[in-house]
C-alpha positions in Angstrom: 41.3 22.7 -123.7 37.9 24.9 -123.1 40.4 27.9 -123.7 42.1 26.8 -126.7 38.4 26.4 -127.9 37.0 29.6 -127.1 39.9 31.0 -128.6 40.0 29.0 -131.5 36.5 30.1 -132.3 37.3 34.1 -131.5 39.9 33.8 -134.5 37.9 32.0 -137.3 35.1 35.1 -136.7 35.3 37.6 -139.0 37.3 40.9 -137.9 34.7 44.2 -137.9 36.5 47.8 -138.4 36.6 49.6 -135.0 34.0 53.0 -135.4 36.1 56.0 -136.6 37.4 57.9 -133.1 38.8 61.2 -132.4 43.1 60.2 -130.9 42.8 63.4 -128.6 40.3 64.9 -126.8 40.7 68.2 -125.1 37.4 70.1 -123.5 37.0 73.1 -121.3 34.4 75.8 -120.5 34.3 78.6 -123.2 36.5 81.6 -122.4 34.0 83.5 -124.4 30.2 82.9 -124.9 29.5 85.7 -126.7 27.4 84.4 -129.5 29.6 85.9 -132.6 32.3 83.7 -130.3 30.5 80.4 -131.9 32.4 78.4 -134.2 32.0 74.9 -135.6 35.0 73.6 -137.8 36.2 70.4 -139.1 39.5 70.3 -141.1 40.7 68.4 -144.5 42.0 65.9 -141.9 39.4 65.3 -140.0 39.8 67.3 -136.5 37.5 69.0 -135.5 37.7 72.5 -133.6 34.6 74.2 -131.6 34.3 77.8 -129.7 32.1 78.4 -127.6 29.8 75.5 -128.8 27.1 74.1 -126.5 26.1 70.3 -126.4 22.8 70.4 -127.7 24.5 71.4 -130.6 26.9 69.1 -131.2 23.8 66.7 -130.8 22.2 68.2 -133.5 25.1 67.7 -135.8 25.8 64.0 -134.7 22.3 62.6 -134.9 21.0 64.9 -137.6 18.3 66.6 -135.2 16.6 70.2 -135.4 18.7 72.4 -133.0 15.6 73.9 -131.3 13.3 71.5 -129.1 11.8 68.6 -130.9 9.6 65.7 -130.9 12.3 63.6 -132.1 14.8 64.0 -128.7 13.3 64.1 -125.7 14.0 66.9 -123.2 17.7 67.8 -122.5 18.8 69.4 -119.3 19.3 73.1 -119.2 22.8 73.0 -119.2 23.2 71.6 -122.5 21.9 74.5 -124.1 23.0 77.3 -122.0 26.6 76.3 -121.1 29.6 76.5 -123.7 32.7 74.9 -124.0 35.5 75.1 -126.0 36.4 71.6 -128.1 40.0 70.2 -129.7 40.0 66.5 -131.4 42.2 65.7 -133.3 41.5 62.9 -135.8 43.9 59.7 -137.1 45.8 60.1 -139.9 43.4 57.9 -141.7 40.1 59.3 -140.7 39.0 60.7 -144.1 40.8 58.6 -146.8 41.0 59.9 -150.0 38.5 57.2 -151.3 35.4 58.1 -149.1 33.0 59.7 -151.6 31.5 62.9 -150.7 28.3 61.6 -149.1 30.3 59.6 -146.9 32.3 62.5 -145.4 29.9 63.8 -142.8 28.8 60.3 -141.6 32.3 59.7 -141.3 32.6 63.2 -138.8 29.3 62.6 -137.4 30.5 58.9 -136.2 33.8 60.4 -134.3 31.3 63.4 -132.9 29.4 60.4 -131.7 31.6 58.5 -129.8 33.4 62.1 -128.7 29.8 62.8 -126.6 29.8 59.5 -125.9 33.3 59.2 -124.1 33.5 62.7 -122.4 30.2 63.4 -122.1 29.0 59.7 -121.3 25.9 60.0 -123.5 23.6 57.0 -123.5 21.0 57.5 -126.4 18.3 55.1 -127.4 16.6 55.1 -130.7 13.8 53.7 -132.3 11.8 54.1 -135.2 8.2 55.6 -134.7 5.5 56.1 -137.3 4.0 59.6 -137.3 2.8 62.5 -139.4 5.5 64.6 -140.8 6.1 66.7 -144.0 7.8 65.0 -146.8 9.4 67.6 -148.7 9.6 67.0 -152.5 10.2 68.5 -156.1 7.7 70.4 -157.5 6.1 69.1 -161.1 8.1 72.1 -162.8 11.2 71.2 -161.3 13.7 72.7 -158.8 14.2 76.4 -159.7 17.7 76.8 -157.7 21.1 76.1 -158.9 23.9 73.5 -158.3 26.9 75.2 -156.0 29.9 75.8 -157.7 31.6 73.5 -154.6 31.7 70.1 -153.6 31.9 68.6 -150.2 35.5 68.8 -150.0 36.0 71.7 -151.0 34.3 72.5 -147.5 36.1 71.4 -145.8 37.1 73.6 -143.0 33.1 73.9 -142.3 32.3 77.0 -140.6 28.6 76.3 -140.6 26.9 79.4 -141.8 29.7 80.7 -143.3 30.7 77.6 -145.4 28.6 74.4 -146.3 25.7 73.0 -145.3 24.5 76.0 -142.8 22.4 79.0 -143.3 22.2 82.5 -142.7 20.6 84.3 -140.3 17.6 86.8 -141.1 14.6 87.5 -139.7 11.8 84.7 -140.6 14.5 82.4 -141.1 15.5 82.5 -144.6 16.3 79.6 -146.9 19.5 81.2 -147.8 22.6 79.1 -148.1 25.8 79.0 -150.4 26.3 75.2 -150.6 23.9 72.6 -148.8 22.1 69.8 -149.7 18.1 68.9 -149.6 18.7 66.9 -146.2 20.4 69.6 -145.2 17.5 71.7 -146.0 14.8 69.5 -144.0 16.8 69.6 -141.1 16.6 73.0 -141.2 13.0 74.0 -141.6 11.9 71.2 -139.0 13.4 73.6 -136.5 9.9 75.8 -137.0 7.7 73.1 -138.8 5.1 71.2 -136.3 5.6 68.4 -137.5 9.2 66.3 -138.7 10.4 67.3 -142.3 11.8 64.3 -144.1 13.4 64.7 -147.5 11.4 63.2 -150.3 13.2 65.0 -153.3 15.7 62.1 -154.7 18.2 66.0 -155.6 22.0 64.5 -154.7 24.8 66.8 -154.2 25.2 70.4 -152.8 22.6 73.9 -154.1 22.6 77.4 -153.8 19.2 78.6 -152.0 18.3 82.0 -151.7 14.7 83.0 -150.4 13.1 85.5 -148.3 12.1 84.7 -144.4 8.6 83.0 -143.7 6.1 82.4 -140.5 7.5 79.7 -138.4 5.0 77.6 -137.6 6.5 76.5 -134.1 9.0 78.8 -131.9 11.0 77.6 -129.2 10.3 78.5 -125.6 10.9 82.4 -125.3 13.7 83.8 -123.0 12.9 85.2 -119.6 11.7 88.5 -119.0 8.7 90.1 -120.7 7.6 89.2 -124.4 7.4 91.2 -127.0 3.8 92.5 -127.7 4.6 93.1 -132.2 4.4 89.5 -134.0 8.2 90.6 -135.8 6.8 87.8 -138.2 4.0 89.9 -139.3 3.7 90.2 -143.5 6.1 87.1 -144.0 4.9 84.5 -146.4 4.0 81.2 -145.1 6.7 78.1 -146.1 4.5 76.3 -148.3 4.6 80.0 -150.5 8.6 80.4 -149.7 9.2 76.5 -151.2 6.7 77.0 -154.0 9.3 79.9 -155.5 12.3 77.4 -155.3 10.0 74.5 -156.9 9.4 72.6 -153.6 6.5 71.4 -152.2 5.5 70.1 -148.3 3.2 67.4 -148.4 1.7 66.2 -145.0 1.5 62.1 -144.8 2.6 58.7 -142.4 6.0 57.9 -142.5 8.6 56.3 -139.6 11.2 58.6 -138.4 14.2 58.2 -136.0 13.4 59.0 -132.3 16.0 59.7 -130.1 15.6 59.2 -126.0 18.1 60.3 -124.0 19.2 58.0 -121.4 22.6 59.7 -119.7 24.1 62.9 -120.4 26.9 64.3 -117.9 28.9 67.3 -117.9 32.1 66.3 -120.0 35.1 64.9 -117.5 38.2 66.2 -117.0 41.2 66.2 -120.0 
């Protein structure tokens, strides 16, 4: 009778979707590590397909973290930044239906990276929200002074991250320079030299092209062995509150709660 009961109750509760999942899974160490060998790609359909991709990256993708050190993850073990592997999921047929809009897309991909760390790389993560000074980055009183992108988020799909969507390029200073990403997109991204979190404040929807000239970072991450460089190569750049001013952005300094990530468990991913 007590089983009937228990069972009884299990069916009248409501049914909740399972969290989206990569079907296959397939991991090893890079067979290059070069860095032009890095690649970051996920398809039309959903599967996702990584060179030479360390784990601290595919953090920073999942949890919408700065790639370089930061006070919103706590330290991760060497490995995860230094060692590469190469990643194949592949994706249910269903895991991007036709109706998801396009701000739905990457939290879609960033769930299935999620549980992919998770599973092979048994990731335990706490979060919690802290108060804290950041930068809230916002719209200038003249307005934005950069243009929509002729794409839109599906049309990005494969993502090759600097060479698609929602990455930038390289140059010295760190330019804001990017074919098709969006304001988030753009917080994430100076928060990697800012010392403090960037949040975005702007209320801009959908995908820009940004184009600007390199600036001081305010923070670097911890330089590489050997000796250091005696030349600041940052020497005549503008600072970011000049760089934003040209594309009609501002920094403002106040309190706001943030997301901060502790890392609980992080192993080296098991065997396929």
């Amino acid at each position: 009778m007590f089983c009937k009961a228990v069972l009884s109750i299990l069916a009248a509760l409501p049914a909740f979707p399972q969290p989206p999942a990569f079907v296959a899974i397939t991991i090893t160490p890079a067979r290059s590590v070069g860095p032009r060998d890095a690649r970051f790609e996920v398809r039309p359909n959903g599967d996702l397909f990584a060179r030479a991709f360390p784990v601290a990256r595919l953090l920073s993708y999942a949890y919408d973290l700065p790639a370089n050190p930061s006070s919103r993850l706590s330290t991760l073990p060497d490995w995860t930044f230094s060692e590469k592997y190469d990643i194949d999921a592949k994706a249910a047929g269903n895991a991007i239906p036709a109706s998801l809009q396009d701000t739905e897309i990457r939290g879609r991909i960033q769930q299935m990276v999620r549980e992919l760390l998770a599973g092979r790389f048994r990731l335990v993560m706490r979060v919690e929200n802290k108060t804290t000074s950041v930068y809230a980055l916002t719209v200038a009183s003249a307005g934005p002074k950069f243009q929509k992108a002729a794409v839109t988020e599906r049309d990005c799909l494969p993502a090759a991250s600097q060479e698609s969507c929602h990455g930038f390029a390289d140059g010295l200073g760190h330019p804001l320079t990017a074919r098709a990403a969006d304001m988030d997109d753009l917080a994430r991204y100076i928060e990697n030299w800012t010392d403090l979190p960037v949040v975005n404040r702007t209320a801009l929807s959908g995908l820009f092209t940004l184009n600007s000239e390199g600036w001081i970072p305010m923070r670097l991450p911890p330089p590489p062995p050997g000796p250091s460089p005696t030349a600041n190569p940052f020497a005549g750049l503008p600072t970011i509150f000049t760089v934003l001013d040209k594309l009609g952005l501002e920094l403002h300094r106040q309190e706001a709660a943030v997301a901060v990530y502790t890392l609980e468990r992080i192993e080296r991913p098991a065997a396929n």
